[in-house]
C-alpha positions in Angstrom: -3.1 1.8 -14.3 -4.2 1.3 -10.8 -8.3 0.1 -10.8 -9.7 3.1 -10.5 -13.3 3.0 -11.1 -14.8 4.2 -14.0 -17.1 6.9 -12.0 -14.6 7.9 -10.4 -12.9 8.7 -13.5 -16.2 10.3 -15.3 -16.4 12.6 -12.2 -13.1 14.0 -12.4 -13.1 14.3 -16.6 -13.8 17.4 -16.9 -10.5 18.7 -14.5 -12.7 19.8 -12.1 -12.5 23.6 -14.1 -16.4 24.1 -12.8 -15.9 23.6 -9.3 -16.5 27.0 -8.1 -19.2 27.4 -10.5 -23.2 27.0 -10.2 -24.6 24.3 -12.5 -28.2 24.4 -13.4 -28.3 20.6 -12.9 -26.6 18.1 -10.8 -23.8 16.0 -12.5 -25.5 12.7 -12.7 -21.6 10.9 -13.6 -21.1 12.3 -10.2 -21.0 8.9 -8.0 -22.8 9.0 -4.7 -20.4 7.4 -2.2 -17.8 4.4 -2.4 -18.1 2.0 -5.8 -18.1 -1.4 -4.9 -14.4 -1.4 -6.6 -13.4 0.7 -3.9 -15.8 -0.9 -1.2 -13.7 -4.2 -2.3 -10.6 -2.3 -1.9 -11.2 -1.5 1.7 -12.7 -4.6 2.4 -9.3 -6.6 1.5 -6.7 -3.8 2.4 -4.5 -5.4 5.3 -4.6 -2.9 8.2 -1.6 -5.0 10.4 -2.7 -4.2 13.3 -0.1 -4.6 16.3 -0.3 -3.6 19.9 2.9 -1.8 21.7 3.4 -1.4 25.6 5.0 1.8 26.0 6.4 2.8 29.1 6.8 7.0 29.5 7.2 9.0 32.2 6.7 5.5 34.5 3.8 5.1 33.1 2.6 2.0 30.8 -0.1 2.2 28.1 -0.9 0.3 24.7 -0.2 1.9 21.5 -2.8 0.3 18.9 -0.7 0.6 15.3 -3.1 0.4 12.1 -2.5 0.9 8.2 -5.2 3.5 7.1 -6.2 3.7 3.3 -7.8 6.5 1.4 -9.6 4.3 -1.8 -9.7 7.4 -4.1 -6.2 8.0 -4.3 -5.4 4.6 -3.2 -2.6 6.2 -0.6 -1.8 5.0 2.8 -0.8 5.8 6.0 0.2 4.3 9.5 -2.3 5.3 12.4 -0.8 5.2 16.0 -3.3 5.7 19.1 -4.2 4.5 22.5 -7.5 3.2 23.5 -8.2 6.2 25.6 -7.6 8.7 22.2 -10.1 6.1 20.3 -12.7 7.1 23.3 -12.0 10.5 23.2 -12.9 10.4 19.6 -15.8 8.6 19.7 -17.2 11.0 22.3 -16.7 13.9 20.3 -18.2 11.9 17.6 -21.3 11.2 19.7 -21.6 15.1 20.6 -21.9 16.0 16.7 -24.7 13.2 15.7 -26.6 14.6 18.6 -26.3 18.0 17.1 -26.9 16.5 13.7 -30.3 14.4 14.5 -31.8 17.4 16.2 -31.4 19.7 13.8 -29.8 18.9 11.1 -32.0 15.3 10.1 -32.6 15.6 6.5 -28.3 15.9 6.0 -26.6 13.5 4.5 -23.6 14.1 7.2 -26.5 12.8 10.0 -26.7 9.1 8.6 -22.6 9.0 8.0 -22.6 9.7 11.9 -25.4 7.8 12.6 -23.4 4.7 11.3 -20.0 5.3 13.1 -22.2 5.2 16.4 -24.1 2.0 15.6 -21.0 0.4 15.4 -19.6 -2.0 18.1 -16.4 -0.2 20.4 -14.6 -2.3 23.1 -15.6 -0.6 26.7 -13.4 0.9 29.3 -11.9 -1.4 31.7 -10.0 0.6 34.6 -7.7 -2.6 36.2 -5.2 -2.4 33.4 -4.7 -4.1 29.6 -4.8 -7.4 29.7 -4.1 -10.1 26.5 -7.6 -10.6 26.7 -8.5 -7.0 26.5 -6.0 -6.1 24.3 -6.7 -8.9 21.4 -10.5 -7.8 21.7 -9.3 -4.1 21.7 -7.6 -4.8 18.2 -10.3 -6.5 16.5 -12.8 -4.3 16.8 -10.8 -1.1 16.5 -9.8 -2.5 13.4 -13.4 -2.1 12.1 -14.3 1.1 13.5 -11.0 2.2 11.5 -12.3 0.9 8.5 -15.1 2.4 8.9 -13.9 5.8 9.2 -11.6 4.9 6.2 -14.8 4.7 4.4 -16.2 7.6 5.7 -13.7 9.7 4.7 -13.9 8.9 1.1 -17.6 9.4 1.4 -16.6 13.2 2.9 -14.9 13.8 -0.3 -18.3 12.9 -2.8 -20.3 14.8 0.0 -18.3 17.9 -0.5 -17.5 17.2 -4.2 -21.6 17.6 -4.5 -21.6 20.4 -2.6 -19.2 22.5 -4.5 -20.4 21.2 -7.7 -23.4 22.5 -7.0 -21.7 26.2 -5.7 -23.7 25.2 -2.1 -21.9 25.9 1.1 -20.3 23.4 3.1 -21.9 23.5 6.8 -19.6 24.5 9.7 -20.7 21.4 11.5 -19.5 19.6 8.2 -16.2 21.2 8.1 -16.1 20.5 12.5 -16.4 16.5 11.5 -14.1 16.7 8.5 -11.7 18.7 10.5 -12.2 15.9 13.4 -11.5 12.9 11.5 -8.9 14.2 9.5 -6.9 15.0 12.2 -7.4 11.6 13.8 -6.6 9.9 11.5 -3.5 11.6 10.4 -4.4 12.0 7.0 -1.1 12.9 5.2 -0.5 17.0 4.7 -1.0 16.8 0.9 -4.2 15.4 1.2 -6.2 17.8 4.2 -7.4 19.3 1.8 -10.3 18.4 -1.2 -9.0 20.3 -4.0 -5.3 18.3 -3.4 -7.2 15.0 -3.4 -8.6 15.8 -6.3 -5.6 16.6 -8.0 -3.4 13.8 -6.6 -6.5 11.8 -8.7 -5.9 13.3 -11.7 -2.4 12.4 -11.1 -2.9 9.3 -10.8 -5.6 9.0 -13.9 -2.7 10.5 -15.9 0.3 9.2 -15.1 -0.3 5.5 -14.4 2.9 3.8 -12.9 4.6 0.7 -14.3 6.1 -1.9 -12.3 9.5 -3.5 -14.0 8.4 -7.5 -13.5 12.2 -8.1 -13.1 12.4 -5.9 -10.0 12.5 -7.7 -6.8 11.2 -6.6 -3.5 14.0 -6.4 -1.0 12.6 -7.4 2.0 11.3 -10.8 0.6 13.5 -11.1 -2.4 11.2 -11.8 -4.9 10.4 -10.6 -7.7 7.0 -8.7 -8.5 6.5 -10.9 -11.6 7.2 -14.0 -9.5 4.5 -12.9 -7.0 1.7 -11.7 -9.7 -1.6 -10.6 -8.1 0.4 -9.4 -4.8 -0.4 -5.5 -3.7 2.8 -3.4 -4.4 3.2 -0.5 -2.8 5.4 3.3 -3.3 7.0 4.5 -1.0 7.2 8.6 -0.5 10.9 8.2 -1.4 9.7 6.0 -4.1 11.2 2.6 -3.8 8.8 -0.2 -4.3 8.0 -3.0 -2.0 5.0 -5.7 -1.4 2.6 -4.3 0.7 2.4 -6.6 3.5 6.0 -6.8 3.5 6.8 -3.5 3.8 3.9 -2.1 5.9 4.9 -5.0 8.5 8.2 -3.5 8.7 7.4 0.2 9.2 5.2 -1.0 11.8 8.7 -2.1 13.5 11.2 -0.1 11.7 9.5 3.0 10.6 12.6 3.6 7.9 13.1 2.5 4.3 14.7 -0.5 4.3 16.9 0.6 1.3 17.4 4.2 2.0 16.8 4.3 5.4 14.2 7.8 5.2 11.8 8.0 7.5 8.3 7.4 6.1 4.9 6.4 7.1 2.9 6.6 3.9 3.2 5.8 0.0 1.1 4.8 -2.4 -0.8 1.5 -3.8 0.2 0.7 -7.3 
């Protein structure tokens, strides 16, 4: 059963039948942001990050390629962007914490802001990428992706809250969520909180088993030889380590069994 936390699992015991309904008290089970299991899950996920030139229509850019993790339903996802869409981003990032620290102070959507912003971003340079650039680019890109790894999971207990307590999400809530969502990429069946919180359940219910005879095919070993290792499910469900398979579809972008076409799976 993957290490799902055990408020996690309180939260969601009840099938989430009340969501639409008023409570007369709030759900004290109901955890308050990330658990330090799924802090620590964050923390040591291996993004593989990896710079690209791309030349397209004669022009050259850098594509910036990083694993994104969601530690509630422990899926993942590759995250493909240029510098100048990380800026873009951020600056419609910055135009919402304005709007939330002048009117909207007391939310708990203004600090979640307020601690993307705070956070270190690599500056514009305008004489092209150079290793340099690009190497410091990476690592601290890598962070502010973390970061909005965690703050995404921290969207879900915000609006989990809110439903629970039959209180209406705020259209500047739902103009962030929208926002990071769709940078990020988040898979289809997750855009939206009621799928999460069924692909939880799912998960809570029907925990996968791993044959230890079963090898990965990219290393060759087997996942009892290599105990302790992340292992990771592919949407056309063949298994593989994670950092073996992840660095592949960074290069490949294809199965290396079937040969589908996938970007995401799951981590066991």
């Amino acid at each position: 059963m993957p290490a799902i936390t055990a408020a996690v699992q309180r939260c969601l015991a009840h099938q989430l039948i009340h969501l639409h309904r008023a409570v007369s008290r709030k759900d004290e089970a109901v955890p308050q942001g990330l658990s330090d299991d799924q802090a620590a899950f964050l923390e040591s996920a291996q993004v593989h990050p990896c710079a690209t030139q791309v030349v397209e229509d004669a022009m050259m850019y850098t594509l910036y390629t990083m694993t994104a993790y969601c530690p509630i339903t422990r899926r993942w996802w590759l995250v493909k962007k240029r510098y100048s869409e990380y800026h873009a981003f951020r600056k419609q990032l910055d135009a919402l914490w304005v709007h939330c620290e002048l009117k909207m102070k007391a939310d708990p959507l203004t600090p979640m802001l307020r601690s993307i912003m705070k956070m270190p971003f690599p500056r514009r340079v305008y004489n092209g990428d150079s290793v340099y650039i690009i190497k410091e680019r990476i690592r601290v890109l890598e962070t502010f992706l973390r970061k909005l790894m965690a703050i995404h999971a921290e969207c879900f207990y915000y609006a989990y809250q809110k439903l629970k307590l039959d209180e209406p999400l705020s259209p500047t809530f739902h103009a962030f969520h929208s926002l990071l969502q769709t940078f990020l990429g988040v898979p289809s069946d997750m855009l939206d909180l009621r799928a999460m919180q069924r692909m939880l359940n799912h998960t809570l219910d029907k925990p996968h088993g791993v044959d230890a005879d079963e090898a990965c095919s990219i290393c060759l070993s087997t996942f009892d030889e290599t105990e302790g290792e992340a292992i990771v499910q592919l949407s056309c469900s063949h298994l593989y380590h994670r950092d073996c398979v992840v660095s592949w579809l960074v290069a490949k972008k294809s199965c290396p069994l079937c040969r589908e076409d996938v970007d995401s799976g799951s981590v066991l």
